[in-house]
N, C-alpha and C positions, 0 to 999 in steps of 0.2 A: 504494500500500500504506500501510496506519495504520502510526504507530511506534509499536510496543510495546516497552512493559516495563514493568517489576516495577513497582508502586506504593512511592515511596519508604519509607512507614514497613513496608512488607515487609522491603525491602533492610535495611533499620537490622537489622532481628530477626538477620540473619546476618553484620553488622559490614560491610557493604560500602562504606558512605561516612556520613557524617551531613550527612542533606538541609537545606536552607536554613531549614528551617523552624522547624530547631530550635538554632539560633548563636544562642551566648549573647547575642553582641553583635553583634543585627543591623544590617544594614542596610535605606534606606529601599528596595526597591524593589519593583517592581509590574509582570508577575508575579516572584513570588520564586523567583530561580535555583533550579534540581534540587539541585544542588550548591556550594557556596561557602565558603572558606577564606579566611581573614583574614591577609593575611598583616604583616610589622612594614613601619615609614614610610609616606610618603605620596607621592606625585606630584605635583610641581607644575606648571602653567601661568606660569609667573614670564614677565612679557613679554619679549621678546627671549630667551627659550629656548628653549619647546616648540614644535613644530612637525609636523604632520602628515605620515606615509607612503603613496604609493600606489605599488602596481607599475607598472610600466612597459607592461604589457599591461589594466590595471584598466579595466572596462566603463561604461560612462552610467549604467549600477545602482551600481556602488562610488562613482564620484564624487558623484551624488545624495549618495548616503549620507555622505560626508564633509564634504560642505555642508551636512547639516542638524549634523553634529558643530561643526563650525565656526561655526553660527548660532546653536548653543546654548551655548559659550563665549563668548562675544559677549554674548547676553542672561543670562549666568548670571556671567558672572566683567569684565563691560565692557571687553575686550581681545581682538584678532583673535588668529587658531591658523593663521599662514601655511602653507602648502604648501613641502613639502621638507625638508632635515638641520637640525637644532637640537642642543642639548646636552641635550635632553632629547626624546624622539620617539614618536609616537603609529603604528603600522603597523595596515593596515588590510591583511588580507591571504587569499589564499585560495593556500596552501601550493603547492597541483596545479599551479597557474598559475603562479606567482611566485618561481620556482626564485630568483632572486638575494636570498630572504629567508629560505632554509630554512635556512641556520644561526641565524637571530635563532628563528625560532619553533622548533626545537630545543634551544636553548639556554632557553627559558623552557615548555618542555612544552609547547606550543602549536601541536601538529599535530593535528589532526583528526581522526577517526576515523571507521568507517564507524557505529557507534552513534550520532553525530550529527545522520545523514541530509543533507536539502538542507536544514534549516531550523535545525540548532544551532549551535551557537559554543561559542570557546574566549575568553576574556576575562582576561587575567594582569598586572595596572599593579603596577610595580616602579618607587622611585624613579629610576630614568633611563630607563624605555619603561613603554609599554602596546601590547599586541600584543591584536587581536581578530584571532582566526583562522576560519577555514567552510570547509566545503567547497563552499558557494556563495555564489552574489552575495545569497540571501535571506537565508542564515545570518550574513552578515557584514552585512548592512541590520538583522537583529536584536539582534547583538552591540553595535553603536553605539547601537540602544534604550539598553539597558544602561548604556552609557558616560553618557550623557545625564541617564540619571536618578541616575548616582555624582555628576556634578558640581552638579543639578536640586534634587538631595534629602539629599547625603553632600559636600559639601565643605564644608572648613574653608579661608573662604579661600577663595585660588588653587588650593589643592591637593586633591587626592582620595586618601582611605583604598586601602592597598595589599589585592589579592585577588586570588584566583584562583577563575577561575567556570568551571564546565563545566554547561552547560545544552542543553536540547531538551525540545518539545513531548510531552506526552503524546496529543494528536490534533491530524491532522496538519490539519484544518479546523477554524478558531475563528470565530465569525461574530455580528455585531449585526443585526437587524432594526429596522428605523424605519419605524413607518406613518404611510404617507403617503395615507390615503385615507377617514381619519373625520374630518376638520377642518384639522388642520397640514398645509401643502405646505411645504416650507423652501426658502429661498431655496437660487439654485448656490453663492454662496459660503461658506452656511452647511452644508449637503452635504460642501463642498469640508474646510471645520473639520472634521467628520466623520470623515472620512477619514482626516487626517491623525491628530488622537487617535485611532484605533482602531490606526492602526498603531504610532504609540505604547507602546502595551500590546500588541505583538506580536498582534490579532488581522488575520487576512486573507482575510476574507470580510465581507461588505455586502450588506445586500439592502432594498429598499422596496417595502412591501407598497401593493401594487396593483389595486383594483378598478375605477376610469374613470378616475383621474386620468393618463392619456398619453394624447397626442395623435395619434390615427391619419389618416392621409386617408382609407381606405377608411369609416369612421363615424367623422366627427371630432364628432356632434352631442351625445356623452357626456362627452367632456371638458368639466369645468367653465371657460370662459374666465378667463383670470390664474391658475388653479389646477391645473394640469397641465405635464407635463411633455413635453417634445417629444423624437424621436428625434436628434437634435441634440445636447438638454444630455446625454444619458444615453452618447452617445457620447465626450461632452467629459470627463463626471464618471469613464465606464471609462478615459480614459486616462489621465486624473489619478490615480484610483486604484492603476494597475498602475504608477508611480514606486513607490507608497509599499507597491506588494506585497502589496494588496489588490487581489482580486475581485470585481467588481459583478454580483452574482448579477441574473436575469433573474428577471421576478415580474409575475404576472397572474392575477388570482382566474375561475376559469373552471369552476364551480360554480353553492355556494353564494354566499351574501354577494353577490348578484349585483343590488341591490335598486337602487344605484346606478343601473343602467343599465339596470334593467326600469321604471324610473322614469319613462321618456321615451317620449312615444306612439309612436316609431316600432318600440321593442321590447319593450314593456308585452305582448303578446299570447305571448312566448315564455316565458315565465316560467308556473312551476306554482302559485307565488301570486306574491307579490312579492317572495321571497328567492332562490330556488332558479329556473337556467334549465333547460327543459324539456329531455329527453333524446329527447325523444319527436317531438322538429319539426327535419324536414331546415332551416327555417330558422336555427336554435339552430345547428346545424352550420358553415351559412355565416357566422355569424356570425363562431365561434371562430375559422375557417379563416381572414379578412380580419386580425383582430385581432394572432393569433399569428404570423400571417407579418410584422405592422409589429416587431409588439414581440421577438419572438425575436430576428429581425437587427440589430436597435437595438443588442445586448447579444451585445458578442466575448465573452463567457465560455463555458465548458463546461453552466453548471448552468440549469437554468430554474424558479424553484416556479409549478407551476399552483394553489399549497393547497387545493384541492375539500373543504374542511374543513366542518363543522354544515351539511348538504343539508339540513335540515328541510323538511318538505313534500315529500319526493321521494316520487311515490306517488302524490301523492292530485289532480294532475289531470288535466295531457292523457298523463302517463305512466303512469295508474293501469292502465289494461289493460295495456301494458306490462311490467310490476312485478307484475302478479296473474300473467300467463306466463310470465315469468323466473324474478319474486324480483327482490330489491330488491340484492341479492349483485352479480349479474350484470349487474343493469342500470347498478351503479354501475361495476362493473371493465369493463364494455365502453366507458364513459363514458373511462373513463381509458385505457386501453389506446390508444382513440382521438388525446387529447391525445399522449399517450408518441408515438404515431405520430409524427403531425404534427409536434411539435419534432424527433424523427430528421434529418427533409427538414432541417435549418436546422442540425445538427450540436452540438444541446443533447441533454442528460442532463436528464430531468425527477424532479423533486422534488415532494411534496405531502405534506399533512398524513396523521396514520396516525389521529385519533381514529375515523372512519368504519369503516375498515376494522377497526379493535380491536372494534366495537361488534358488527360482520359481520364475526366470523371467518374464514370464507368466502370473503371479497374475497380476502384476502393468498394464497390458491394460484391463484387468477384472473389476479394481475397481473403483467404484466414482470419480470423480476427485475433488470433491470439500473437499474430505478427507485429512487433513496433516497426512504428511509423518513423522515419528517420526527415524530421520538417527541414529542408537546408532553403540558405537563401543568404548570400554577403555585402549585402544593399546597405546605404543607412536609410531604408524609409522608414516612416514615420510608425508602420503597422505590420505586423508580419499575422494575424488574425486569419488573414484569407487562407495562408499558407497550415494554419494548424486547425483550424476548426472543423474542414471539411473530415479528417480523420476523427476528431473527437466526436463528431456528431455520429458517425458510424459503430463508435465504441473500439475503436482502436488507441491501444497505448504508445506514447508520444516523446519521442525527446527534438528539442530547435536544435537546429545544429548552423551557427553563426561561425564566422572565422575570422584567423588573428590579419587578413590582409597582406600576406608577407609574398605570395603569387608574384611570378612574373617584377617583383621589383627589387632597386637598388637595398631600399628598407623598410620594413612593413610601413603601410600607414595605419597607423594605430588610433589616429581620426576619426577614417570611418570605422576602421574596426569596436572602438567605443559604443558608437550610436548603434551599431549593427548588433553588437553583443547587449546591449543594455535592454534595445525595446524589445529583441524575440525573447530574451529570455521572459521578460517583462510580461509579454503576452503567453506564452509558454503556460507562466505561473496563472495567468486569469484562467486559462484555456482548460487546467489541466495538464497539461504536462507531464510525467513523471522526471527528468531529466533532459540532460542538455550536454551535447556533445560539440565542444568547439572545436574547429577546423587548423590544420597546417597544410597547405596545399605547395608542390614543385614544380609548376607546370616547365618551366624552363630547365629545373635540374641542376639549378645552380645554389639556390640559397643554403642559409644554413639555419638552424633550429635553435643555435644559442641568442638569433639574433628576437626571437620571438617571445621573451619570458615574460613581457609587459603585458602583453595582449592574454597570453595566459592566465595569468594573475590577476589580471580585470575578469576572465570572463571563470575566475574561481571564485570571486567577488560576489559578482550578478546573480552564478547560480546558488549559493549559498546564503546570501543576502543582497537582494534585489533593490537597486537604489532606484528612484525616480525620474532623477535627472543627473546633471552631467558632478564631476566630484570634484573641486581644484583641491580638497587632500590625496588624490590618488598614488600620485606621482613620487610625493613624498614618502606617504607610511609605506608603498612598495621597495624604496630606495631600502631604507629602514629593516624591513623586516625580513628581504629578500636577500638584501648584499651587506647589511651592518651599515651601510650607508648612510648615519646622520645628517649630512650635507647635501642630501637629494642632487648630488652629482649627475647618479645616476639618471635618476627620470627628470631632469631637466632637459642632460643631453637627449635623451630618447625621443624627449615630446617633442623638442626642437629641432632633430634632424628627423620626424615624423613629420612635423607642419609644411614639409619643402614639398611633400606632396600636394598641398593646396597653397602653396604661399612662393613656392619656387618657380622656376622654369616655367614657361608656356609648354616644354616638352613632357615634363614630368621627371619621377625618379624611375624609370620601367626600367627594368633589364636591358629592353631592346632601345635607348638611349645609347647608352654604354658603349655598344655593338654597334650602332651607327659609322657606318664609314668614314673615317678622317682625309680621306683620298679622293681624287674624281677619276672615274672609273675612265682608262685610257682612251684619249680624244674627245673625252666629254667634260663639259663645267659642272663645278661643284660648290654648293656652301655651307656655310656652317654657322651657327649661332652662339656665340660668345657673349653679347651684350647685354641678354635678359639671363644670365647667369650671374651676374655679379651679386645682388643679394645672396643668394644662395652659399657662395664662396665665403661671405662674410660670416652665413649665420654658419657652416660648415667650421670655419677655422674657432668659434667659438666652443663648436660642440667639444674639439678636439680638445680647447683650454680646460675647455668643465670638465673632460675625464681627465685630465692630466695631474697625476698624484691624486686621484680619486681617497675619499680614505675606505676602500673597499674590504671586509673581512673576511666575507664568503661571498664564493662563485666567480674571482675574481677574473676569470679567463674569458665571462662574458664581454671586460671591455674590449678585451682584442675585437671580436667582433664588431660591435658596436662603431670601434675607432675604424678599423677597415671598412665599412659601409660608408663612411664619411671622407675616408680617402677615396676611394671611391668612386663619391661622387663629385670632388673636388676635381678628380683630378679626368673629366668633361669637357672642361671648360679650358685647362689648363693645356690639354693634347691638344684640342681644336686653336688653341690660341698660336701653340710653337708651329703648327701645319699652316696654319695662316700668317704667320712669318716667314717662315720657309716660300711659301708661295711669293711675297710680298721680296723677298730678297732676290728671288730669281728672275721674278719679272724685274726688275731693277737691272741684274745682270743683264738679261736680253738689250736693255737699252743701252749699258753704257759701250763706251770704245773698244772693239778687239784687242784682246792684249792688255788692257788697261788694268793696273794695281786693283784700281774700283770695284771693275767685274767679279774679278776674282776675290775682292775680301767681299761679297754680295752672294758669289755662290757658297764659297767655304762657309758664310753666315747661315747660309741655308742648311747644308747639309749638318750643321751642328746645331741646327732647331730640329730637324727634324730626329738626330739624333737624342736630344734631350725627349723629344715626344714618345722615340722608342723605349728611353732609359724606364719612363714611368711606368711604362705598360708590362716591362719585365719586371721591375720592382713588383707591380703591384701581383702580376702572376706568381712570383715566388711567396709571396704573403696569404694569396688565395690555398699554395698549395700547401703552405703550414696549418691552417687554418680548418682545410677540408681533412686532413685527415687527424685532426684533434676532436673529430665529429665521427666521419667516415670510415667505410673500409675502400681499399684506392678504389677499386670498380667503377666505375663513371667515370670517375674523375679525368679520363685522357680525355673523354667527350670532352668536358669542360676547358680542357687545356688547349683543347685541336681550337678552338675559338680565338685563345690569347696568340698562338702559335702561327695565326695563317695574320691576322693583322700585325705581330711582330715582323714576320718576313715585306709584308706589303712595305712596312715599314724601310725595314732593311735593306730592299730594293731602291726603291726612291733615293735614300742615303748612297747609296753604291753609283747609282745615275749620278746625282749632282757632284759625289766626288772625280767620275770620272768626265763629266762636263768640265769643274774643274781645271781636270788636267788639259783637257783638249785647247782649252779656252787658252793655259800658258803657252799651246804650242800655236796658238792663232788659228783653231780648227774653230768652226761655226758649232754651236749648239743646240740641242732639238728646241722645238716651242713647249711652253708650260704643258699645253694638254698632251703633248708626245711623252711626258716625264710624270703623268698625273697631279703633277700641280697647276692646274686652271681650276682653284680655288680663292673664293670670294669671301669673305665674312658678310652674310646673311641679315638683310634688314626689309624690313615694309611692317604697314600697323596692322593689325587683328580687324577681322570685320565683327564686329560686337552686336551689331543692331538691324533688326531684321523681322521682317514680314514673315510668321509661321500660319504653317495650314496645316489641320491632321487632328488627329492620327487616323487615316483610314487604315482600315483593319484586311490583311491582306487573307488571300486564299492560301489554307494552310496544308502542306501534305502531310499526308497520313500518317508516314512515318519517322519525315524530317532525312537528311543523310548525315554521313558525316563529316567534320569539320576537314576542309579542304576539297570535300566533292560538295559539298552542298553549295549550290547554285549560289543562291541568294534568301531573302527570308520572305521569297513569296509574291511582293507585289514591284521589284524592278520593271518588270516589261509592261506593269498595268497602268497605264494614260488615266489617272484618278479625278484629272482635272479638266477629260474629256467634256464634259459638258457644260464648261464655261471656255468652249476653245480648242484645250490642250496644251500639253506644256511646252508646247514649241510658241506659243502665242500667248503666256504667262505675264501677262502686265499689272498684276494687281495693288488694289488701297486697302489702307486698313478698313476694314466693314464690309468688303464686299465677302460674298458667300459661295459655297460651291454645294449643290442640291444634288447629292448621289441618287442613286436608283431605288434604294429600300426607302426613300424620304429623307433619310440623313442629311441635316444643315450642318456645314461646317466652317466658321470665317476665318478671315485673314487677320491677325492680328499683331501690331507690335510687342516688337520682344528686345530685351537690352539686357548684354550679360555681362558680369563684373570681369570676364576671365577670358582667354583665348578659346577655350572650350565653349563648344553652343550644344549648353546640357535639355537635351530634347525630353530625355526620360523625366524632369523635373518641372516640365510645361504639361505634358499629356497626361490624361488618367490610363489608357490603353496602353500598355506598354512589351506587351509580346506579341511576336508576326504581325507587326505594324508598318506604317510607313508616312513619311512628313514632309514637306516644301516648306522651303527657307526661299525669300526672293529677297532682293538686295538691285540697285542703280546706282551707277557711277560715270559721272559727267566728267568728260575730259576735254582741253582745247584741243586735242590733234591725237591721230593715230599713235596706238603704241602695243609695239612686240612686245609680248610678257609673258610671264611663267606665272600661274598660280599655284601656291603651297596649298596643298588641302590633307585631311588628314579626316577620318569618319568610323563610327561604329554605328553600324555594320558597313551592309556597302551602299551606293553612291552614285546617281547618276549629276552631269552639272552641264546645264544649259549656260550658253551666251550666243545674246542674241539670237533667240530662239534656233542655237545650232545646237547639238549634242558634242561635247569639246572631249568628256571624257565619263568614264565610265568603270568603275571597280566592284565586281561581283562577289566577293569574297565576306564572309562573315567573320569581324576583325576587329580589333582593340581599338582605340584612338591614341594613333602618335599624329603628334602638331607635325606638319610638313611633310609628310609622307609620300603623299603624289604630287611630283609635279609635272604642271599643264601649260604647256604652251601655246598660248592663245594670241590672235590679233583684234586688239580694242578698237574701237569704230571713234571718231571725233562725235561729241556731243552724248546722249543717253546711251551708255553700257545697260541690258538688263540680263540679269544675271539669278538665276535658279538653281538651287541646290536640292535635292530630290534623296533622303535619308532613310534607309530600311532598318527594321528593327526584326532582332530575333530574341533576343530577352538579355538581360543584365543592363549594362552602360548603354546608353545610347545618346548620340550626339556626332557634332564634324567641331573641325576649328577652319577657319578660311583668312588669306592673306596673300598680298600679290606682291612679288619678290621686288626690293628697292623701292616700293611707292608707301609714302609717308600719305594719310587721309586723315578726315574730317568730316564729318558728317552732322546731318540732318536729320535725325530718326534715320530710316531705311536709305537715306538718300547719300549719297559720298563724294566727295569734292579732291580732286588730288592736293597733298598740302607741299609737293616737291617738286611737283612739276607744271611748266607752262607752256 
């Protein structure tokens, strides 16, 4: 059964207690008790006084737990906390059991209650005792969290601030995700660290997401060798985990995402393309069958996630007659039903992703109901209601599953990750809920998991105790309780090289920044953006001051991370700057005199820019490669290195040309032109179009099955002329107010829209926001024709009118990087009209737009050049 109750700021409204959240004079901890009272003096550990209690019947779970209290005196105060009577005594106690201690925990209100459940405690340090009470060995393993982080994060001293704590979960499953199956494998004993911070922050669930990396007998030829995990370590790591009162949830993708291991000729033929396995081949079957019988029993817990999550393509090949006689409903719940089977035999409860079935309503009366619902969704909207209730209303049990943000980027943004983790849990808990599983996702293969504890630890917070709105303590008591960190070092830097995701670059922190080309690809022009990086560099070189002599006590190996995610990203700005020197000294060369002194200190200039540009990038690869494997086992990692490795050479090349230009240049030989040597590179400038005429969301025609990412066309309404019956979009002139009258009756107007940001966030204008589609229009008056490029950049994909031509065109369902496409177009003297045509397939959705060198001004939708006449 969940524990319920009231959400604390309810309780406040009718005087029932005042929650943690709101003491004046808090304390550092994480998550923040339900309830806590400060009370006068302190407790000391004075050597040769305090001394620890256990009862006389206490279990291998209570002594565990008094040895980590005891190890953490030791590393926090440099003095052992013997076992046994003292003049000053710490009882670790569970009342039921421990009859010869029920006067002490009487005496200090420290009996337990059935509101507690098996997971709360009672926590009361008075200067001559501290008494942790539970009514079990989990609830008293939690309470010593507690203790841990008073002495971690809140001593003065030997001693620790006097309180009294009554605390418990508000669900009663709290859980991290780690995937382990786009690049990172992590080592056992970094696993084993895992575990231990997770429970830590009282969470007690773990799971690692699973596509080929475990090693089966029955098909061991999908495991990647050195990259996988054996039935063995997973047995080692569950029993490791249940010391510390976590569960090692069971997980094997048996679906979608199945690309991994369609990848390999011996099971390349069961797959519907190369994402999705066929539902439709008794082989597919035997497959699962061999698979889930290793990996189920590998895994003593109750739970299993199969995630069957993005099936794209299901449908369209050896299941498509299939699917044409079902329906795509039925074929998927009979899919699952099957799975649910099959774990029964092994005495698992299965779990899976709910985005499918949300999409096919349908499904959720199809399926088991003894199945949880796995609600995911990494948005910061305002509601996540839609996402959980459809299951709860069916009588399915539920956990949200929000995530830390750390995908595809430089450094999480812990931003959105906040609001994301705050309101689902939020609605979770109105919902019903029973737990909450927050996310670490790799889509890229490169991150790393020490970089992600903040986002953790918020969302061990939310689920434990649910705050209402946003916390300016956060940062601090995590610093505190997490790293010994009084100085909130830490979550200053965090927050602040987190904010560069919304406050930084027009580009962003993505991954695929980084990766951006520093070079123009041979005979072509290239540029690059330097000058809306300067902020950034600033707030960056601060982060790096804030950690610098951190006073860190524990987990100190986190700053490494931390601090290389900010080199990082510093050093962006800093490659593109010495490549745009390098470029800038050799066009210089080209001008001056054969032979001349000039030439030659212009090119040697060059080639020792770009030389320093190299230097970074291997610096920063050797850094990367200390780093991944203080995490990792190598496996991936040359993927990762083949990256740093082809643009060190591109590098090296370039270097090797200008020095042997150079030499030619001493002997009075001619030299190639910039674009023959890849330097016809410009530094990057024109203003953001911000302001703009939207129409939408018309709701496009959806297939059946969707495909997968890379074959899936578009999200549906690309080739659909929406705006056919005021015209068409080749003939797009519109004012704010007018309307456009679709076929079902639908009015839909044009309206002004103005965004703070290079980003034109569509998803935050429309209510519709999946298989959609929107027009952005925009005019720009010019005195005289003019050649140009437009920088565009869009999630998903993107058709873009001028002057009723079709200029360009990108089908691909895809992230938004600023300047992505560019388009070269011929502007007409007088009215430019210009249309932007935006598809939506779910998540982000929006373009950013900007025309290369032209400085603007504008009028509402209307734009004026401001550089040129």
């Amino acid at each position: 059964m969940r524990m319920r109750r009231k959400a604390p700021w309810a309780l406040l409204a009718v005087g029932c207690f005042v929650p943690g959240f709101l003491v004046a004079e808090e304390l550092n901890l994480v998550p923040r008790p339900v309830h806590l009272e400060r009370l006068s003096g302190w407790f000391s550990f004075a050597p040769g006084e305090a001394a620890v209690v256990l009862g006389a019947r206490a279990s291998a779970e209570d002594s565990f737990a008094c040895e980590l209290l005891r190890e953490e005196v030791q590393a926090d105060l440099g003095q052992t906390l013997p076992l046994g009577r003292g003049r000053r005594e710490v009882y670790l106690v569970l009342p039921a059991r421990d009859g010869e201690f029920a006067e002490v925990c009487a005496a200090e209100r420290a009996l337990p209650d059935s509101q507690l459940g098996d997971q709360g405690y009672l926590l009361v340090v008075r200067p001559r005792r501290v008494v942790v009470a539970a009514n079990s060995s989990t609830g008293l393993f939690y309470g010593v969290q507690t203790l841990r982080q008073l002495l971690r994060g809140n001593a003065e001293g030997n001693r620790i601030p006097c309180v009294r704590i009554r605390d418990y979960p508000a669900l009663r499953y709290r859980g991290q995700q780690d995937d382990l199956s786009r690049g990172p494998v992590r080592t056992k004993e970094f696993l084993k660290q895992e575990i231990r911070r997770l429970a830590e922050l009282k969470l007690n669930l773990t799971t690692y997401y699973t596509e080929h990396v475990f090693r089966t007998q029955s098909h061991p030829e999908f495991a990647p060798p050195g990259g996988s995990l054996s039935p063995e370590e997973i047995a080692e790591l569950a029993e490791y985990a249940r010391r510390y009162h976590v569960e090692l949830v069971g997980n094997f993708q048996s679906f979608g995402h199945f690309r991994n291991i369609l990848k390999h000729p011996k099971f390349e033929r069961l797959g519907e393309s190369d994402w999705v396995l066929s539902p439709a081949l008794e082989e597919s079957y035997v497959l699962l069958a061999d698979v889930l019988r290793e990996v189920a029993q590998a895994y003593p817990g109750p739970f299993f996630n199969v995630n069957c999550d993005e099936t794209w393509g299901l449908g369209t090949g050896a299941s498509r007659a299939l699917v044409e006689e079902k329906g795509l409903a039925r074929v998927y719940a009979e899919h699952l039903n099957w799975l649910r089977d099959q774990l029964a035999r092994y005495g698992k409860r299965m779990m899976m992703w709910g985005d499918v079935a949300l999409s096919h309503p349908e499904i959720i009366s199809l399926l088991q109901r003894d199945v949880i619902m796995l609600s995911w969704g990494y948005d910061p909207r305002a509601s996540f209601v839609d996402a959980i209730r459809p299951f709860r209303q069916m009588g399915f049990e539920v956990f949200v599953c929000p995530g830390v943000s750390c995908w595809n980027r430089l450094f999480p943004d812990f931003q959105t990750a906040r609001v994301n983790i705050r309101n689902y849990v939020r609605d979770g808990v109105a919902e019903g809920a029973s737990g909450m599983l927050n996310t670490a996702w790799y889509d890229e293969g490169e991150g790393f998991f020490s970089a992600n504890w903040y986002g953790i630890a918020y969302g061990a917070e939310q689920a434990w105790n649910p705050t209402p709105s946003e916390d300016p303590t956060f940062a601090r008591r995590f610093s505190a309780a997490v790293y010994g960190d009084r100085e909130n070092r830490i979550g200053q830097a965090v927050e602040l090289l987190s904010s560069l995701h919304h406050q930084g670059p027009p580009e962003g922190l993505w991954t695929r920044v980084f990766w951006k080309p520093l070079l123009a690809a041979k005979g072509a022009r290239h540029v690059l953006d330097v000058s809306s990086w300067a902020q950034t560099e600033e707030a960056v070189l601060r982060v790096v001051r804030t950690l610098q002599d951190a006073p860190v006590r524990h987990y100190a190996e986190d700053v490494n991370f931390i601090r290389f995610a900010a080199e990082r990203v510093a050093a962006i700005p800093r490659m593109r700057r010495a490549v745009l020197s390098a470029a800038s000294e050799y066009r210089k060369a080209c001008l001056a005199r054969p032979r001349s002194e000039e030439g030659s200190v212009h090119l040697h200039a060059a080639a020792s820019a770009v030389a320093q540009a190299r230097q970074q990038l291997f610096d920063l690869r050797q850094r990367y490669v200390a780093l991944w494997l203080a995490e990792n086992r190598v496996w991936w990692l040359e993927n990762n290195l083949a990256k740093f490795d082809a643009a060190l050479e591109e590098l090296r090349q370039v270097e090797d040309w200008l020095l042997r230009a150079a030499w030619d240049w001493e002997k009075g030989q001619s030299i190639p032109a910039p674009r023959d040597i890849r330097l016809e590179v410009e530094e990057l400038s024109g203003d953001f179009f911000r302001s703009w005429l939207l129409c939408g969301a018309f709701r496009n025609p959806r297939a059946t099955g969707g495909q997968a990412p890379g074959l899936r066309e578009n999200c549906g309404g690309l080739d659909i002329d929406y705006l056919e019956p005021v015209g068409g979009e080749c003939q797009a002139r519109p004012n704010p107010g007018d309307v456009v009258k679709l076929p079902d009756g639908t009015v839909l107007a044009w309206q002004a829209a103005e965004f703070p940001s290079a980003a034109i966030d569509l998803r935050g204008r429309f209510a519709d926001r999946e298989y959609v589609s929107a027009y952005a229009y925009c005019e720009l008056q010019l005195p005289r024709s003019l050649s140009a490029s437009i920088l565009l950049g869009s999630n998903d994909d993107v058709r873009v009118y001028v002057n009723g031509a079709l200029v360009h065109e990108n089908r691909r369902s895809r992230s938004l990087t600023v300047d992505e496409d560019v388009i070269p177009v011929q502007l007409s003297p007088g009215t430019n009209r210009i249309l932007v045509k935006v598809g939506q397939c779910g998540g982000a959705w929006g373009f950013s737009f900007r025309i290369l060198g032209l400085g603007v001004k504008n009028q509402g939708h209307r734009y004026f050049p401001a550089n040129l006449e």
